[in-house]
Each structure stands twice: as C-alpha cells, then as structure tokens.
N, C-alpha and C positions, 0 to 999 in steps of 0.2 A: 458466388460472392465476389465482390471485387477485391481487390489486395489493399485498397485504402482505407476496408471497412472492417479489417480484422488486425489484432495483434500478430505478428509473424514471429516465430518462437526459433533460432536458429541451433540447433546442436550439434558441434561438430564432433570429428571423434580424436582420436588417440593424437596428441600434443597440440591440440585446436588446429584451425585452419589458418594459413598462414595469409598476409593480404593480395597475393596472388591465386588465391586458392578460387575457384568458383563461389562456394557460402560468401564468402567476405566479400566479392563483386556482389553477389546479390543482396546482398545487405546493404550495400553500399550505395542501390539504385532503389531500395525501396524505404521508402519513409518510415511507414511503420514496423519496420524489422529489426531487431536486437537479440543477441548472440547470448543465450543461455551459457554464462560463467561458470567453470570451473575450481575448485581449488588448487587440482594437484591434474595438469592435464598430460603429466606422465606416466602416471598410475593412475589408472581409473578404478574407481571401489564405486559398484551398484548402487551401494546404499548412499552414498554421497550425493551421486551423479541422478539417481532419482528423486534425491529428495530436492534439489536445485531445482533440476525440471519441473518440479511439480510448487515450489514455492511461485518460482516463474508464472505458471499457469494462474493459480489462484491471484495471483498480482495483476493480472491483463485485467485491461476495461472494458477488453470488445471478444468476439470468437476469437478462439485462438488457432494458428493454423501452424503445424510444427514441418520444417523443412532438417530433416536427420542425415547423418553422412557417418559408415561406419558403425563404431562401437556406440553412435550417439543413436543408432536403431535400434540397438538393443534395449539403450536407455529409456526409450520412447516405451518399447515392448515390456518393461519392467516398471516404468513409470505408471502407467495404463491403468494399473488396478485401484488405483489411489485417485484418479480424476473422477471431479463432480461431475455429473453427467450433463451433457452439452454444452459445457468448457471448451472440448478441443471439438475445432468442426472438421476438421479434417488432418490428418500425416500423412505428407510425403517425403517416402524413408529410400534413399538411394546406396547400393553399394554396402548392405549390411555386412559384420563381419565376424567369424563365427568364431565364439572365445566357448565353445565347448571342447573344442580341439586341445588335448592333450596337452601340448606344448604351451599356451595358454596360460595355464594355473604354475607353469613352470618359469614363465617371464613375467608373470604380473600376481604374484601372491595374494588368495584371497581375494580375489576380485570381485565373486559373488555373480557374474554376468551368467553362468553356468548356474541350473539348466534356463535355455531361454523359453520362457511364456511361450504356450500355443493355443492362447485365450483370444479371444476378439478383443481388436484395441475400443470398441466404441465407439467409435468416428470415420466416416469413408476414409479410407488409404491406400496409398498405391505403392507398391515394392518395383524398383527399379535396380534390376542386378545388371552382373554380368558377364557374358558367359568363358571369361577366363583372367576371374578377377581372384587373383593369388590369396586375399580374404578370404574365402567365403565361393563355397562352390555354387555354382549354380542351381545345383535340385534343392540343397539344403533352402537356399533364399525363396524358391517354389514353396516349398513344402512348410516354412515358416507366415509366407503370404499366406495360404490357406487356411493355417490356423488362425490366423490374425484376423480374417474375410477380407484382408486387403487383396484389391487386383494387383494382375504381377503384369512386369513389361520387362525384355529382353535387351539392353542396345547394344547388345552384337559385343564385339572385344575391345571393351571399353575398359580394361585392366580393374582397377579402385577405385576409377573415377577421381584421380589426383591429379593436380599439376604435371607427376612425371608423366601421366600416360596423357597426356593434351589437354586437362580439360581444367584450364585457366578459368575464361572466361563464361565459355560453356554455354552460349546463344540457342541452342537446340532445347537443352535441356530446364534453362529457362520461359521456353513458349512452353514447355510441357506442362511445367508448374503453372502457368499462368492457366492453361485450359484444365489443369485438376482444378487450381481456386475457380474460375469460373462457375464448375460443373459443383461446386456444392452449394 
C-alpha cells in the first residue's frame, strides 16, 4: 500500500511527542498523517486513550495505518478489540512500554493499561523494540509480538527510541515503515 493511499494514525506516548521527536518529523513529511489527540497526555487512562483511537479510526476515509510509540502501543493493543474489521491495515508499534510493572500503577493511578492484551491485533504488525530500552524489556516486547501475531525486529541499543537516546529524525527507521506500508 502506498502512504498516500491510507490515513496514517499517529499515537504517541506518555506527554506526546515533542516537535523534534521522530512521530512529529513523520508527520510532518507525510501528507496524509495526523496525530491521535489526547486529553490529559500526563496521565494516561486506557479507557480514554482507546476510545480516541478508536473514534480516530472510525473517522478515516481510507485504510488506516497506525504508527505507535510507547504507552501509545499498548494503546493500539487495547484499542484492537473494538476495531471493525479491515479498518486498520496494518500497526507499526515501536518501543512499547511495559505499565504492568509494579511501579506503574504507583505513578499513574488507575491507568487501566495492566493487564496488556495477548490477543491478535487483526491487522499485519510489526514490534520494534529494544534491547536496552529502560521501558520495556526486551523478551517482555517478544513475547507481547507473539501474542499480537505481530513480527518482531531488534535495533540493537536503541534505548526508547527518544530524542535523548538519538532518534530525532530517525531516517533508518522511516525506510522501515515505508517497506512495512509497502508490504501490505
């Protein structure tokens, strides 16, 4: 599928993306891409944060193709149950981040993100972690790809995939996404 012939769903995570952030360059070069609003993007509550997603969805004119970062993967993952079928043509979820962790429910009350879905999202996906990403350990993001039937890809110690750890603009990681939307 080419990127001019789908709505592109952008979800970023915990405080949104800022305009140096990767998402918002890629937003920012593709036409058809627009950034799934939050209300409260310092607390994040599931039920909030999925039901935006999923209004989002039902609103697109074309496939929808969701590009996730973060707690906005879980979003995806929780969102999932509620999508008509062949809505979303694909999720590509990078850098999930894992809010079953204890501490979790202890910094963000109520969140609801816990436990996360290990249902099939529905739609080709691919899990892009990393293997010493202070989020979200690396087997846990495996072993959530599986459940998902998303494929999984490793790129090495790429921290959260944030600004701080390099990844502004993030050129690599956009040919990526371009060959996932190709390949559906």
């Amino acid at each position: 599928m080419k990127i001019r012939d789908a709505d592109i769903l952008i979800i970023p995570g915990l405080g949104n993306a800022s305009p140096l952030h990767w998402q918002s360059r890629w937003q920012a070069k593709m036409a058809t891409a627009r950034r799934v609003e939050q209300d409260n993007w310092r607390h994040p509550v599931r039920s909030d944060w999925s039901a935006r997603l999923n209004a989002d969805i039902r609103a697109a004119s074309r496939p929808v193709i969701l590009i996730a970062h973060s707690v906005g993967v879980l979003t995806v993952a929780h969102a999932a149950r509620d999508w008509e079928a062949g809505r979303v043509a694909g999720a590509f979820l990078v850098g999930p981040s894992d809010w079953e962790r204890p501490d979790m429910e202890q910094r963000f009350p109520g969140h609801g993100f816990a436990p996360v879905p290990r249902e099939p999202l529905g739609c080709p996906a691919l899990v892009l972690a990393s293997s010493n990403d202070p989020a979200c350990d690396v087997t846990t993001a495996e072993r959530w790809a599986l459940g998902w039937q998303a494929r999984f890809a490793v790129a090495g110690d790429a921290g959260h995939f944030d600004e701080s750890d390099g990844f502004g603009p993030w050129p690599e990681g956009l040919m990526a996404f371009a060959q996932f939307a190709k390949a559906l």
